[in-house]
C-alpha positions in Angstrom: -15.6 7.4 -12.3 -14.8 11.2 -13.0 -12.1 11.7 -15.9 -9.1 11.8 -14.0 -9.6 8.7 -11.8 -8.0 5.5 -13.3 -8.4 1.9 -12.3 -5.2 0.0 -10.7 -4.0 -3.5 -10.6 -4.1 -4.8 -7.0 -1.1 -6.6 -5.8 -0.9 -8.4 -2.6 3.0 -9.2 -2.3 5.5 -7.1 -3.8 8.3 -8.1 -5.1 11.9 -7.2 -4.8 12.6 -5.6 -8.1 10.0 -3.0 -6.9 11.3 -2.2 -4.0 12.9 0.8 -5.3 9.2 2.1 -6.5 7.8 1.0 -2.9 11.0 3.5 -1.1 9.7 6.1 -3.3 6.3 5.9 -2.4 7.2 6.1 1.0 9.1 9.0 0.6 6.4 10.7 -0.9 4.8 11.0 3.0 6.7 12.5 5.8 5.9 9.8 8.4 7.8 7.5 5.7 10.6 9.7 4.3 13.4 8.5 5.7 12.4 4.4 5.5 15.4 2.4 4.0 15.6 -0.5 2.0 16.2 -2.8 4.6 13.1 -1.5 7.0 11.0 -2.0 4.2 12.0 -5.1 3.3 11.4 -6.3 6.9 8.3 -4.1 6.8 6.6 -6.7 4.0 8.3 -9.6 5.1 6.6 -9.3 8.7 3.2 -7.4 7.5 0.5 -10.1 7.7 -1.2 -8.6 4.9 0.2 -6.2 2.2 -1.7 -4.4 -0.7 -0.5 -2.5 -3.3 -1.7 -0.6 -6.2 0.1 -0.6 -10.0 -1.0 1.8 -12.8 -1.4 -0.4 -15.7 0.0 1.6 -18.5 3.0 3.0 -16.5 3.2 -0.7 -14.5 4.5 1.5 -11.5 3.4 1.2 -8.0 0.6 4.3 -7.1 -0.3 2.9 -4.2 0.0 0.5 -0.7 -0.9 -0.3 2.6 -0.4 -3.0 5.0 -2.1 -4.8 8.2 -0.7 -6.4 11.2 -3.6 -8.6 12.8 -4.2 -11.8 14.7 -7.1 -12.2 12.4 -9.9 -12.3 15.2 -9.2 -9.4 17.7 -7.8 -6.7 16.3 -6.7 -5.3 13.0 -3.9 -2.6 12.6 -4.1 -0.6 9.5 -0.3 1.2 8.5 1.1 3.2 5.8 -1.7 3.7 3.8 0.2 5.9 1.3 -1.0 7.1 -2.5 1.9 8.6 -4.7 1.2 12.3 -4.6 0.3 12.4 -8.7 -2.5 10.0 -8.0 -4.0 11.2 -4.7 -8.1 12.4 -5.2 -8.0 9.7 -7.7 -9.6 7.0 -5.8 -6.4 4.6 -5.1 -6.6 5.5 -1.4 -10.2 4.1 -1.7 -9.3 1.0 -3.7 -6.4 0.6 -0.9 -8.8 0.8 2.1 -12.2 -1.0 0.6 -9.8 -3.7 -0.6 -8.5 -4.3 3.4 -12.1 -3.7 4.6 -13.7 -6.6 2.4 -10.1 -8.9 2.8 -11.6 -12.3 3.2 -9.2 -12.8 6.0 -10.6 -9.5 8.1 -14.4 -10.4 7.9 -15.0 -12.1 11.5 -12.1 -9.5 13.3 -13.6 -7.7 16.0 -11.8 -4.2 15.5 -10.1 -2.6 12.5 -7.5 0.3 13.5 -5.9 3.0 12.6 -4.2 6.3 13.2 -4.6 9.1 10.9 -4.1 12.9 10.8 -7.7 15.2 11.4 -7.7 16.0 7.5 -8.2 12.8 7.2 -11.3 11.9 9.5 -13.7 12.3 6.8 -12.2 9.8 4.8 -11.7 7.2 6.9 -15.6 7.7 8.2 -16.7 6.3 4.5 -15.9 3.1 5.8 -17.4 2.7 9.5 -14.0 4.2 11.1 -14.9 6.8 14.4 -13.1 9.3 16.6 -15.4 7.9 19.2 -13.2 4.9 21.0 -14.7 5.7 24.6 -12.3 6.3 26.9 -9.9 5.2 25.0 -6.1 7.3 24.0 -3.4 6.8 21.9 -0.2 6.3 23.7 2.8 6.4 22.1 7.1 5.4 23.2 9.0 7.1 20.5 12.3 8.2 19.6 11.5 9.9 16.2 10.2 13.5 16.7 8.3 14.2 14.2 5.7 11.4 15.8 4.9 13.7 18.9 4.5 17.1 17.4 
């Protein structure tokens, strides 16, 4: 671990008194920024599995992501987010080998996700690939920024 990496407490519900840390983390992305309290609150109520990072001596959420499965097809990986002071610190990998090795994801067939190219590279570390055949995205949207 290099000097400025620290470790984080792994939450798998969050509760309501951090919901105003968890809007703030979201806000901290601009796919996220504009999330309100009640979207989120629906967002971990209906997430079928949630995990979120807390830095011990500041006891303040640095981290989260979530999954929406049916636990033997397919797995969708969302809103893997790491506040912005903590990013390149190792929290985004604590957030994605802790929903790679989830008990509960072991015998699903595919684990998914969307991600920006920067990102490629780290998402390869744990078996993900560009290469989905003939396979596209497709996408119905009313928000903007999620076509340009």
């Amino acid at each position: 671990m290099s000097q400025n990496e620290t470790m984080a407490d792994v939450l798998h519900e969050i509760e309501s008194d951090r919901l105003p840390e968890l809007l703030a983390l979201f806000h901290s992305a601009w796919w996220m920024s504009d999330r309100t309290a009640e979207e989120t609150e629906r967002i971990l109520r209906e997430s079928d599995i949630v995990v979120a990072l807390v830095d011990p001596p500041s006891d303040r959420l640095t981290g989260f992501a979530r999954v929406l499965t049916d636990f033997t097809h397919i797995a969708l990986i969302l809103d893997v987010v790491v506040a912005p002071e903590h990013r390149s610190s190792g929290h985004g990998a604590t957030l994605m080998s802790t929903i790679v090795d989830h008990p509960r994801l072991q015998t699903v067939r595919s684990l998914e996700l969307v991600c920006q190219p920067d990102l490629v590279p780290f998402y390869r570390r744990w078996g993900f690939t560009t290469e989905v055949g003939q396979s596209l995205l497709m996408r119905r949207t009313n928000d903007p920024r999620l076509t340009s």
